[in-house]
C-alpha positions as a Markdown table, in Angstrom:
| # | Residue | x | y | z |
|---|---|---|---|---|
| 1 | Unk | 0.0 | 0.0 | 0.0 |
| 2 | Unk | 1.8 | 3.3 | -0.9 |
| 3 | Unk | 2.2 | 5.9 | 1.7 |
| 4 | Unk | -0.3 | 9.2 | 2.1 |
| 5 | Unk | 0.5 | 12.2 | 0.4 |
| 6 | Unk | 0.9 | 15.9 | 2.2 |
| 7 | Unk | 1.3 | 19.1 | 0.0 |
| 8 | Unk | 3.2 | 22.1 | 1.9 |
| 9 | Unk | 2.7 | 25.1 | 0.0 |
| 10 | Unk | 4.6 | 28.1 | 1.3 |
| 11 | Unk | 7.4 | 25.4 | 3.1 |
| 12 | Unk | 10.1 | 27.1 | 5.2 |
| 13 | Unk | 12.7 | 26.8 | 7.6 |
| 14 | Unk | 9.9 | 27.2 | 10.9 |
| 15 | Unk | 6.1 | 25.8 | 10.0 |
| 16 | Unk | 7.4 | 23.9 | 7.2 |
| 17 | Unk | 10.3 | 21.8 | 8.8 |
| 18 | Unk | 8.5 | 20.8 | 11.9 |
| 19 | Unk | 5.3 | 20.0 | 10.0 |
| 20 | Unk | 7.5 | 17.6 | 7.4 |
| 21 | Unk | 9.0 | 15.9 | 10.2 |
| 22 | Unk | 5.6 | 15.2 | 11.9 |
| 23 | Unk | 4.1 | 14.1 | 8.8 |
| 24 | Unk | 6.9 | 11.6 | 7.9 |
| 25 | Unk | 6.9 | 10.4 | 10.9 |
| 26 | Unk | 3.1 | 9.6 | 10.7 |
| 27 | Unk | 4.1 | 7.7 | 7.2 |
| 28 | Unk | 3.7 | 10.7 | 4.8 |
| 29 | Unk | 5.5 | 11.3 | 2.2 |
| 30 | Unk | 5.9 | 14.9 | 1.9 |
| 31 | Unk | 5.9 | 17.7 | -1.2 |
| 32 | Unk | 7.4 | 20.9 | -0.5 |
| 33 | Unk | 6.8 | 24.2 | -2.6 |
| 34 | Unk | 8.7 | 27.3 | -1.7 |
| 35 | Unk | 10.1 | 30.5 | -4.0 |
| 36 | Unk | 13.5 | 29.3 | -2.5 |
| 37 | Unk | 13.3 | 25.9 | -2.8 |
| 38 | Unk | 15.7 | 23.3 | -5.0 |
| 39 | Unk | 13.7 | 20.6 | -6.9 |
| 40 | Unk | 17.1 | 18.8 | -7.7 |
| 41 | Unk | 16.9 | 17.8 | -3.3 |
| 42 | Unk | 14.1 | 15.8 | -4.2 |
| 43 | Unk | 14.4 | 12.3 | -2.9 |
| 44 | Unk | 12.9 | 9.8 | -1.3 |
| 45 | Unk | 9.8 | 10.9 | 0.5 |
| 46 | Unk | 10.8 | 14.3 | -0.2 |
| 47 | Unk | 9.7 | 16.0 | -3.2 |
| 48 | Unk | 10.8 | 19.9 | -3.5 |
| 49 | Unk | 8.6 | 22.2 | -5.8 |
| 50 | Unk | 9.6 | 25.7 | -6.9 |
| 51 | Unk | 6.9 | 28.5 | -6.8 |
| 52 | Unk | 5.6 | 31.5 | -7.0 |
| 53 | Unk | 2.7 | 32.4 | -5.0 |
| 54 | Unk | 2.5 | 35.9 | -7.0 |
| 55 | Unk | 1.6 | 34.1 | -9.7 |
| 56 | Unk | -1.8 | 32.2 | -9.0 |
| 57 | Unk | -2.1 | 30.9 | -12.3 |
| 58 | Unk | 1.6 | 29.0 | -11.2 |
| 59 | Unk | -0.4 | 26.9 | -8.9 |
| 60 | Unk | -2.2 | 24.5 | -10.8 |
| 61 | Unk | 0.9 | 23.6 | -12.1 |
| 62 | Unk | 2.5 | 23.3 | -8.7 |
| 63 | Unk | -0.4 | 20.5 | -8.2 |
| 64 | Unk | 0.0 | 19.0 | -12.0 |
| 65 | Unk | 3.7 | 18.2 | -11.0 |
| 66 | Unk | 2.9 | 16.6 | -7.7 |
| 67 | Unk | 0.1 | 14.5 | -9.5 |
| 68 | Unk | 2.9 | 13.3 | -12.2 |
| 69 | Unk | 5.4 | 12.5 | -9.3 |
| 70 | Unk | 3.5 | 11.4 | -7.1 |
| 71 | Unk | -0.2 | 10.9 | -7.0 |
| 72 | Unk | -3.1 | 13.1 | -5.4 |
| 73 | Unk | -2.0 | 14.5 | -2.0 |
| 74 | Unk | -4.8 | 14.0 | 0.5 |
| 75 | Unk | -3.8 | 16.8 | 2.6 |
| 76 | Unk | -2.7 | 20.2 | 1.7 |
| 77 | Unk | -1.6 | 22.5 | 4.1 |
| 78 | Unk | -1.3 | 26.8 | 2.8 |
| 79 | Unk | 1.4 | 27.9 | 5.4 |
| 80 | Unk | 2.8 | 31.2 | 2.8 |
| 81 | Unk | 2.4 | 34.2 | 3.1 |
| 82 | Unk | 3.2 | 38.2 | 2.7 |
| 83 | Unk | 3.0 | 41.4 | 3.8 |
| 84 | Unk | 4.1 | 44.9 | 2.9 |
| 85 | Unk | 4.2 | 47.1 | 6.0 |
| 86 | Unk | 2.7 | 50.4 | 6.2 |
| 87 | Unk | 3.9 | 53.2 | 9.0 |
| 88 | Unk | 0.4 | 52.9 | 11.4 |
| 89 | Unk | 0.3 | 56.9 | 10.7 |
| 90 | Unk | -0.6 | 56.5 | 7.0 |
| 91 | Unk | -1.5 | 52.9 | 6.9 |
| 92 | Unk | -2.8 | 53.2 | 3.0 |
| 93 | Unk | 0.7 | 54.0 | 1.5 |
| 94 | Unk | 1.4 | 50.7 | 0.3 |
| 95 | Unk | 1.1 | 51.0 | -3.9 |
| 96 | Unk | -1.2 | 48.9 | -6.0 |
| 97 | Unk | 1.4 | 46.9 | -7.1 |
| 98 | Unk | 2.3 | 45.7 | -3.6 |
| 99 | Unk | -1.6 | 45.3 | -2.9 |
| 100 | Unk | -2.2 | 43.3 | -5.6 |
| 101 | Unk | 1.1 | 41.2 | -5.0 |
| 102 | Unk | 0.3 | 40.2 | -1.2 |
| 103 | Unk | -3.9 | 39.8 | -1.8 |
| 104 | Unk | -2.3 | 37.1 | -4.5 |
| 105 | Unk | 0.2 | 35.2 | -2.2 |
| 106 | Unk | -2.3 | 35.3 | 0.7 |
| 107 | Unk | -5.7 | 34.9 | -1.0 |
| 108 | Unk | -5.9 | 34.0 | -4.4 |
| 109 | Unk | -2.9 | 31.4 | -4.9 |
| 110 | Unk | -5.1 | 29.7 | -2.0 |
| 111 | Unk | -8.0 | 29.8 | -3.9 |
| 112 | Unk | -6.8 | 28.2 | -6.5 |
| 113 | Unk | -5.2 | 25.4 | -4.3 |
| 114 | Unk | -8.7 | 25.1 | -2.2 |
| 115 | Unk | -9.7 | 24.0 | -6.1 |
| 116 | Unk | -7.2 | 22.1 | -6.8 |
| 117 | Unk | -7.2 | 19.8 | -3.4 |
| 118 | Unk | -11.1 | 19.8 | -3.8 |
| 119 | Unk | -10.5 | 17.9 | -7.7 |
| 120 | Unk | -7.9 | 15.3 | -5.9 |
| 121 | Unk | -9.9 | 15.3 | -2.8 |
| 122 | Unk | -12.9 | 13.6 | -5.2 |
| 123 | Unk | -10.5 | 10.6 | -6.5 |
| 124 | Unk | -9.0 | 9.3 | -3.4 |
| 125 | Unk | -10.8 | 6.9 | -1.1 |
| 126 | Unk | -13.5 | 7.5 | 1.2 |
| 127 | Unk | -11.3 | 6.2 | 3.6 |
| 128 | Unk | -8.8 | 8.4 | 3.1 |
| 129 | Unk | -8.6 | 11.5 | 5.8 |
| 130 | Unk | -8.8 | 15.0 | 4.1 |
| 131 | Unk | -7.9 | 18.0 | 5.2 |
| 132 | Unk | -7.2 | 21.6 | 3.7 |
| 133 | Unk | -5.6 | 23.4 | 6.5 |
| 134 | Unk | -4.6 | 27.6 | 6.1 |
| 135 | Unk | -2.1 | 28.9 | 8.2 |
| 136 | Unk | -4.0 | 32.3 | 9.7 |
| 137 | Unk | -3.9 | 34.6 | 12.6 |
| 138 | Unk | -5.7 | 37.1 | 14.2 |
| 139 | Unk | -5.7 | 39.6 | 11.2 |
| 140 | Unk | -9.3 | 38.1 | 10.1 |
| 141 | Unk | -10.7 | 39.1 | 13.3 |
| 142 | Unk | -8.8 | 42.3 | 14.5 |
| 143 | Unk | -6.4 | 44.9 | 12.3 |
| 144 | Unk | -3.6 | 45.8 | 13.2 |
| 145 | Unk | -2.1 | 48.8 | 12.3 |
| 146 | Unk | 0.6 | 48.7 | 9.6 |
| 147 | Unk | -0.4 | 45.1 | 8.4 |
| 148 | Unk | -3.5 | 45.8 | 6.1 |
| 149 | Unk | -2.3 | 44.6 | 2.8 |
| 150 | Unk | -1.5 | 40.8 | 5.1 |
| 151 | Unk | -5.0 | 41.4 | 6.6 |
| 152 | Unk | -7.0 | 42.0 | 3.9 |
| 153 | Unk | -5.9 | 38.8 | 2.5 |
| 154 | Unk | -6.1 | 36.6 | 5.2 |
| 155 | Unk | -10.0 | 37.9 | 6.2 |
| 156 | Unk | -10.9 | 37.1 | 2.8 |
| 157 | Unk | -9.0 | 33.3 | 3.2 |
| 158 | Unk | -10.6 | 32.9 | 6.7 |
| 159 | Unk | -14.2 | 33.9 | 4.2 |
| 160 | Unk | -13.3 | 30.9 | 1.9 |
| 161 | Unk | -12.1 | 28.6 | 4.3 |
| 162 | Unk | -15.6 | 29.1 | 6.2 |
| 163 | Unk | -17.5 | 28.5 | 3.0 |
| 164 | Unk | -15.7 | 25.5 | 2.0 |
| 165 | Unk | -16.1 | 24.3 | 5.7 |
| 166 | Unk | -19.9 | 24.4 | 5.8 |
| 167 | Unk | -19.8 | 23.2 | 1.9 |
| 168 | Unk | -18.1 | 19.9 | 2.4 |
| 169 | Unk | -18.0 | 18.6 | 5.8 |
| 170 | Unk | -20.9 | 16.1 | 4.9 |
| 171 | Unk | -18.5 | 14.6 | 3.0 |
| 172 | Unk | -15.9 | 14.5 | 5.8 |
| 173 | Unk | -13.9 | 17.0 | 4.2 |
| 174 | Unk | -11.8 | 19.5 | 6.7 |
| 175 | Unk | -11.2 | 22.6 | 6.1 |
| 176 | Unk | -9.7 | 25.0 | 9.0 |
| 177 | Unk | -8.0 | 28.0 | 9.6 |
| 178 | Unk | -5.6 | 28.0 | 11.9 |
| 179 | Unk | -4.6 | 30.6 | 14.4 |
| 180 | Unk | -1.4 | 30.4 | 17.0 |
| 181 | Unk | -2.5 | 32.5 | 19.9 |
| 182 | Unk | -1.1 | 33.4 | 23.8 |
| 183 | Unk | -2.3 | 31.8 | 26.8 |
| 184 | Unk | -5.2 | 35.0 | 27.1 |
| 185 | Unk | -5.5 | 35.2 | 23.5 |
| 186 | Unk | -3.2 | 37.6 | 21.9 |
| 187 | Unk | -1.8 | 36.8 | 19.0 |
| 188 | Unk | 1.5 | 34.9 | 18.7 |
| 189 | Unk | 3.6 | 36.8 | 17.1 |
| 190 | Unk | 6.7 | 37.5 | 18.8 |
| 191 | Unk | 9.5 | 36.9 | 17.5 |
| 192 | Unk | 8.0 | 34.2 | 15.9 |
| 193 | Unk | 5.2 | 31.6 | 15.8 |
| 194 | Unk | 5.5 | 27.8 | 17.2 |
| 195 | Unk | 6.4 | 25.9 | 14.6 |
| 196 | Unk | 6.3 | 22.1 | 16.5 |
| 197 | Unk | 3.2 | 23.1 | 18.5 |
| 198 | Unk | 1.5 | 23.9 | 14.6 |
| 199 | Unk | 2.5 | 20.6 | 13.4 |
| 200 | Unk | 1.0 | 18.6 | 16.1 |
| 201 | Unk | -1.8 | 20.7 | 16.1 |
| 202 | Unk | -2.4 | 19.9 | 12.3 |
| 203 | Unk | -2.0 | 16.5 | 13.2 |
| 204 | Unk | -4.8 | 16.8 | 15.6 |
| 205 | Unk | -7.0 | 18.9 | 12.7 |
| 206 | Unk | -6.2 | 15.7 | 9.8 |
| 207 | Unk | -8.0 | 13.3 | 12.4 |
| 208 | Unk | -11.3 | 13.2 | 13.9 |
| 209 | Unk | -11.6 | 16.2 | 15.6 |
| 210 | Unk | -14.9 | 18.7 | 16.8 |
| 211 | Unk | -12.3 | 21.4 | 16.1 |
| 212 | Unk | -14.7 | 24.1 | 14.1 |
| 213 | Unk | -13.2 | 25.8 | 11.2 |
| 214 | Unk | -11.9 | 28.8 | 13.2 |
| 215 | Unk | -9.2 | 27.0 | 14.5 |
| 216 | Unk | -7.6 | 28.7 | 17.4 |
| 217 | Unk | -5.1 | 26.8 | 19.4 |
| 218 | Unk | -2.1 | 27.7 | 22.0 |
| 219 | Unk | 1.0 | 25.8 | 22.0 |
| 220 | Unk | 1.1 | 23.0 | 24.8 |
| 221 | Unk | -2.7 | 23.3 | 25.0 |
| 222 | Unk | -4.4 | 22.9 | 21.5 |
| 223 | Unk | -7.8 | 24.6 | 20.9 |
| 224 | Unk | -8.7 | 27.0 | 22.7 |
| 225 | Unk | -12.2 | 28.8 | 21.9 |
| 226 | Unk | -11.5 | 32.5 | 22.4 |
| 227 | Unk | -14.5 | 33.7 | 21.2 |
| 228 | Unk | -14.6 | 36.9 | 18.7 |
| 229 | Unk | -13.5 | 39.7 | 21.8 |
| 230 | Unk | -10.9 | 41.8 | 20.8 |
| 231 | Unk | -7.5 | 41.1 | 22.4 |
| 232 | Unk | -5.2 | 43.3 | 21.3 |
């Protein structure tokens, strides 16, 4: 029986490496696509994909490639993104280029992979556990000053990740955006974010799990329902 199949789009050094390990360990083999990332490493249960998230019309490719190597990857997890950063005194100064460039990485290349698991989703086993996981944060909930262009993006992501949510889970699919937060609920994003304590936490989310689509968790502790109350 050949080993599951996990897609990490957006794969770096934090999120990505801990998330590969946990997955391997589980019996994954793994497929990694990253703007910085060598397809000649691939071997073995590592497969390395070269992208460009600016480029959503790049992504079907992204999946076309995994499909030829590999098969259909029964869970995807959408752990890039971007952000141009503003001064919080004249928080509309980032150009339209820049706009246009982070709504892409953060919203529309993930649309376009939500379609894409969705078609390989359909051709795999009932059996087989699905799961479309977003790496979010608190941006879809509260602004923060100086980070519109990365929230604008991720509200509309937390939007499609809802939809899909109520769309398929008849049909056992699982879709969640997940959200790193402090003990009382700030967000976690100093210096940076847990990257073992997201991995076992999507570990948690690929299984059966209550866990809504809002998926707010703190490391050590898992999901934690904060509720919509502002915490910054």
């Amino acid at each position: 029986m050949s080993k599951p199949i996990a897609f990490i789009i957006g794969a770096g050094k934090n999120i990505g490496a801990s998330t590969t390990k946990a997955l391997q360990a589980k019996g994954y083999r793994v497929a990694r696509a990253a703007r910085t990332i060598n397809p000649d490493d691939s071997k073995g249960d590592d497969l390395f994909l070269k992208c460009d998230l600016t480029k959503p019309e790049s992504v079907s490719s992204l999946f076309a490639d995994l499909r030829k190597s590999w098969g259909e990857p029964s869970v995807v997890i959408y752990n890039a993104a971007a952000a141009h950063f503003t001064p919080k005194s004249d928080t509309f100064s980032a150009s339209l280029d820049d706009f246009v460039s982070d709504m892409s990485v953060n919203t529309v290349s993930a649309y376009v992979a939500i379609q894409e698991a969705l078609a390989g989703f359909n051709t795999l086993p009932s059996s087989a556990s699905k799961a479309f996981l977003y790496t979010g944060n608190i941006l879809n909930l509260e602004p923060i000053l100086g980070l519109q262009t990365c929230g604008a993006g991720k509200s509309a992501t937390a939007h499609l990740i809802q939809v899909a949510a109520l769309t398929y889970r008849e049909r056992g699919l699982k879709f969640h955006y997940v959200d790193e937060r402090m003990s009382d609920g700030r967000p976690a994003i100093h210096p940076y974010v847990d990257g073992p304590a997201h991995a076992e936490f999507f570990l948690e989310l690929m299984g059966e799990t209550e866990v809504p689509w809002l998926a707010t968790f703190v490391a050590g502790k898992g999901y934690t329902d904060f509720g919509k109350q502002p915490k910054l």
